[in-house]
N, CA, C and O of each residue as an XYZ file, in Angstrom:
272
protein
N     -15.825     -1.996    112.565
C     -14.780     -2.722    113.250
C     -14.606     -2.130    114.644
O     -14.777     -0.912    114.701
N     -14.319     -2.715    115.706
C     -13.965     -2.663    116.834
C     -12.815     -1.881    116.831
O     -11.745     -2.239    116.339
N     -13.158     -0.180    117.704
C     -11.829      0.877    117.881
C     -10.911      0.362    118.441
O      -9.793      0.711    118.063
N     -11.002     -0.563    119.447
C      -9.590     -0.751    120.032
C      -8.613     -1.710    118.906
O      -7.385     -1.798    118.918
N      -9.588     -2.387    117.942
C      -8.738     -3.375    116.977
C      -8.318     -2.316    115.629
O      -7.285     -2.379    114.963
N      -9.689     -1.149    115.432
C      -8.683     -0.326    114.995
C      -7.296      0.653    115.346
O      -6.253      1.009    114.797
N      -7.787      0.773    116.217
C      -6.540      1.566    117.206
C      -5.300      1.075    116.959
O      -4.304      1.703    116.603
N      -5.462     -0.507    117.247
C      -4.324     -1.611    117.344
C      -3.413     -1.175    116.163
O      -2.353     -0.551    116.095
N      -4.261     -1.761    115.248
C      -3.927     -1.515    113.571
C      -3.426     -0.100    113.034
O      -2.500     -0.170    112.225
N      -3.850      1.060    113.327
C      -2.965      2.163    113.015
C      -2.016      2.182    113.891
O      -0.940      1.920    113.354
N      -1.925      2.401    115.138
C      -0.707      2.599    115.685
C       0.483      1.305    114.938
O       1.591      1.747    114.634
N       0.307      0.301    114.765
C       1.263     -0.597    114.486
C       1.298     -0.584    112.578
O       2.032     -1.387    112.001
N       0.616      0.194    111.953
C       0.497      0.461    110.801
C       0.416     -1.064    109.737
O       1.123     -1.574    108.868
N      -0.943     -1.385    110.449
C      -1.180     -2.884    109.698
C      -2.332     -2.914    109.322
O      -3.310     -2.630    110.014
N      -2.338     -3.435    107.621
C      -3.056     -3.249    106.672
C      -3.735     -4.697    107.400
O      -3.174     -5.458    108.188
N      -5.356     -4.795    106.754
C      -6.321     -6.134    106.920
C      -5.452     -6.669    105.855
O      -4.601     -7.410    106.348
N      -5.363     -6.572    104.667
C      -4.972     -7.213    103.628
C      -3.510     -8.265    103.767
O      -3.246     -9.319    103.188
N      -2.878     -7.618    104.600
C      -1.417     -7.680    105.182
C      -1.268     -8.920    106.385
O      -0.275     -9.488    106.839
N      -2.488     -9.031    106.623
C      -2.691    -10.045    107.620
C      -2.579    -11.628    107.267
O      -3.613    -12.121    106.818
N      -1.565    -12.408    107.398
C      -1.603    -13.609    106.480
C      -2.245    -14.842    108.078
O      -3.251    -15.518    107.865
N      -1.699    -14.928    109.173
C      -2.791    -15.608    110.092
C      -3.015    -14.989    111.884
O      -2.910    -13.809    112.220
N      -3.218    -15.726    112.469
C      -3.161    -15.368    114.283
C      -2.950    -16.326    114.781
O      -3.494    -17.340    114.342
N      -2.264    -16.382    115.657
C      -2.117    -17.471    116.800
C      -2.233    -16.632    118.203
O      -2.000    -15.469    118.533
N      -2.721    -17.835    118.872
C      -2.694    -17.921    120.403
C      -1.628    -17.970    121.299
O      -1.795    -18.905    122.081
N      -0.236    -17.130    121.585
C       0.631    -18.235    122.958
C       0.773    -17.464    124.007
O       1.014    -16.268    123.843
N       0.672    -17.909    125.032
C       0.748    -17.445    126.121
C       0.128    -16.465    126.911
O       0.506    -15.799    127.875
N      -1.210    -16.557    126.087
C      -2.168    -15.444    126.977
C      -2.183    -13.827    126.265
O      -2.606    -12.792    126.781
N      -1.408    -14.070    124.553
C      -1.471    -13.112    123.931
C      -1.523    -13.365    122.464
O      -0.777    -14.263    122.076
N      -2.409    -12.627    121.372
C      -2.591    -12.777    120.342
C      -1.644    -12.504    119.690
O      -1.160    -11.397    119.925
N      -0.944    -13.397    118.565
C       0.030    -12.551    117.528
C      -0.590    -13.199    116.290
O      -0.998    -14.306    115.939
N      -0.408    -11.462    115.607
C      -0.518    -11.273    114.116
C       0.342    -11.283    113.722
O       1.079    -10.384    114.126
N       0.944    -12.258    112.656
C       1.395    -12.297    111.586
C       0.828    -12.126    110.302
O      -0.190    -12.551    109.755
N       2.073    -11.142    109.862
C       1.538    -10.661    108.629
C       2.558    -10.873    107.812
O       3.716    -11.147    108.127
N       1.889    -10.679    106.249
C       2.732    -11.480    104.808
C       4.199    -10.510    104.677
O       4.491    -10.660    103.490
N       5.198     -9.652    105.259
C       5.969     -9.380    105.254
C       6.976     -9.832    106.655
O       7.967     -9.243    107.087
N       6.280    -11.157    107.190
C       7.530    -11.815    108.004
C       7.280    -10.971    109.785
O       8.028    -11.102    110.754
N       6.265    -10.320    109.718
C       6.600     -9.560    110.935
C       5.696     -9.781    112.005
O       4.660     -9.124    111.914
N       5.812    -10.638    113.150
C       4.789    -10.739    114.217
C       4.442     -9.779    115.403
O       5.302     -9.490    116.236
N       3.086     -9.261    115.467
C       2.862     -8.238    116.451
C       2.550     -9.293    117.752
O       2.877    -10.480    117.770
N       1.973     -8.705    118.625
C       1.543     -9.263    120.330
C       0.770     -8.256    120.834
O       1.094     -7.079    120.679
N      -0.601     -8.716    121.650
C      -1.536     -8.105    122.004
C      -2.491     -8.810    123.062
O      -2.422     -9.982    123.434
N      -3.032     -8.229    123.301
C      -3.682     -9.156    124.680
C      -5.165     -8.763    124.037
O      -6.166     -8.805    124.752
N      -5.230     -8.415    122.767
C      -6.700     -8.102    122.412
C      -7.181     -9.953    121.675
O      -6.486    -10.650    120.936
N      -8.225    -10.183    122.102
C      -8.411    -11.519    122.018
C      -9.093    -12.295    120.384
O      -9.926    -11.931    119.554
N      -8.477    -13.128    120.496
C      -8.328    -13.628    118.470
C      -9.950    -13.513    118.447
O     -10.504    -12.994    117.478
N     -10.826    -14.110    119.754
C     -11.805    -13.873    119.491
C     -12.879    -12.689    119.023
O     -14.030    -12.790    118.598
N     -11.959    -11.412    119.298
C     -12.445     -9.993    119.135
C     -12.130     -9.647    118.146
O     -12.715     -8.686    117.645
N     -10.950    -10.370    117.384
C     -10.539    -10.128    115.829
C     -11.383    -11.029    114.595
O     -11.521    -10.735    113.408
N     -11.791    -12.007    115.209
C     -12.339    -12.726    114.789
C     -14.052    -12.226    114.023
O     -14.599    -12.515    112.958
N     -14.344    -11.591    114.897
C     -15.737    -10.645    115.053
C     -15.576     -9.604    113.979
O     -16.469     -9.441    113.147
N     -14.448     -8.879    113.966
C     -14.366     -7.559    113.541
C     -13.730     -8.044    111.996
O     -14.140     -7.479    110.982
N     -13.036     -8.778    111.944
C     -12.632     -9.298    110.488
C     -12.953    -10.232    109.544
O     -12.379    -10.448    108.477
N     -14.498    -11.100    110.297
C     -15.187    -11.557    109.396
C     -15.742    -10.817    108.470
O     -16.010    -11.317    107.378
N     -16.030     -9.396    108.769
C     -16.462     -8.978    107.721
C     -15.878     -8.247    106.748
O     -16.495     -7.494    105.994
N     -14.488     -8.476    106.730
C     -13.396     -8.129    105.540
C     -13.316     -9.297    104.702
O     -12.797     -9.136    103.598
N     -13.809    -10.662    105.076
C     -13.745    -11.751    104.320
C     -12.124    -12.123    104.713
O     -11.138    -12.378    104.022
N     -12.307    -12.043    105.839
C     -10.851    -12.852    106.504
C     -11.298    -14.106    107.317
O     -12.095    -14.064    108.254
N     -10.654    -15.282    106.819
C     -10.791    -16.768    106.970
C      -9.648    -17.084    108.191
O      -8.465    -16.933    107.885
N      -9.910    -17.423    109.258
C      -9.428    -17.430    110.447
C      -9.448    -19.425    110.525
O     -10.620    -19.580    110.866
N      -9.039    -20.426    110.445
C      -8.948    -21.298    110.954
C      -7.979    -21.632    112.365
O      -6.876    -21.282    112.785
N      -8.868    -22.343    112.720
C      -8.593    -22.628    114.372
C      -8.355    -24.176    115.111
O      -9.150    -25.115    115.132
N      -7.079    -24.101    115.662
C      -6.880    -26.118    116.100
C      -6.281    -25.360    117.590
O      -5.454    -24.551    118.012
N      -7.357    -26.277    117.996
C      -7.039    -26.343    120.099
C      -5.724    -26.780    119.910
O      -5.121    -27.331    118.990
N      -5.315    -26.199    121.556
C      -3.397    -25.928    121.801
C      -3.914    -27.810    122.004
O      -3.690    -28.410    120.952
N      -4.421    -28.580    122.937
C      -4.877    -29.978    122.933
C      -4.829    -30.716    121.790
O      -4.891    -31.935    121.947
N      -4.717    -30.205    120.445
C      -4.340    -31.160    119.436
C      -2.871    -31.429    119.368
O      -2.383    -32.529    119.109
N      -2.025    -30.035    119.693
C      -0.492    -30.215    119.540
C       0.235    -31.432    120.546
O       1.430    -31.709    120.444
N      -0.433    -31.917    121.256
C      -0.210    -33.017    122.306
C       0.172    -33.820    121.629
O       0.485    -34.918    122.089
């Protein structure tokens, strides 16, 4: 996995497992996770995306252009 996404993850003490989805707003990633709590990061969904396919984490994705 990518140090800076681990980095991310210990300092903010967040389990992969704990991770329920991600969104995109405003030029920053937030994780939400299954205890209600959203982080913010400028590390890109696409770099999480990379590093947590191989935990068998299922990432679905709808362009901000569909919410129109």
């Amino acid at each position: 996995m990518d140090s800076k996404i681990l980095k991310y993850f210990k300092k903010n003490h967040i389990q992969i497992e704990d991770i329920k989805y991600l969104t995109r707003v405003d030029g920053k990633t937030c994780i939400h996770t299954m205890d209600n709590q959203t982080f913010l990061t400028y590390i890109t969904i696409k770099d999480f995306f990379e590093s947590l396919e191989l935990h068998d984490f299922c990432l679905l994705y709808t362009s901000d252009a569909a919410d129109e």
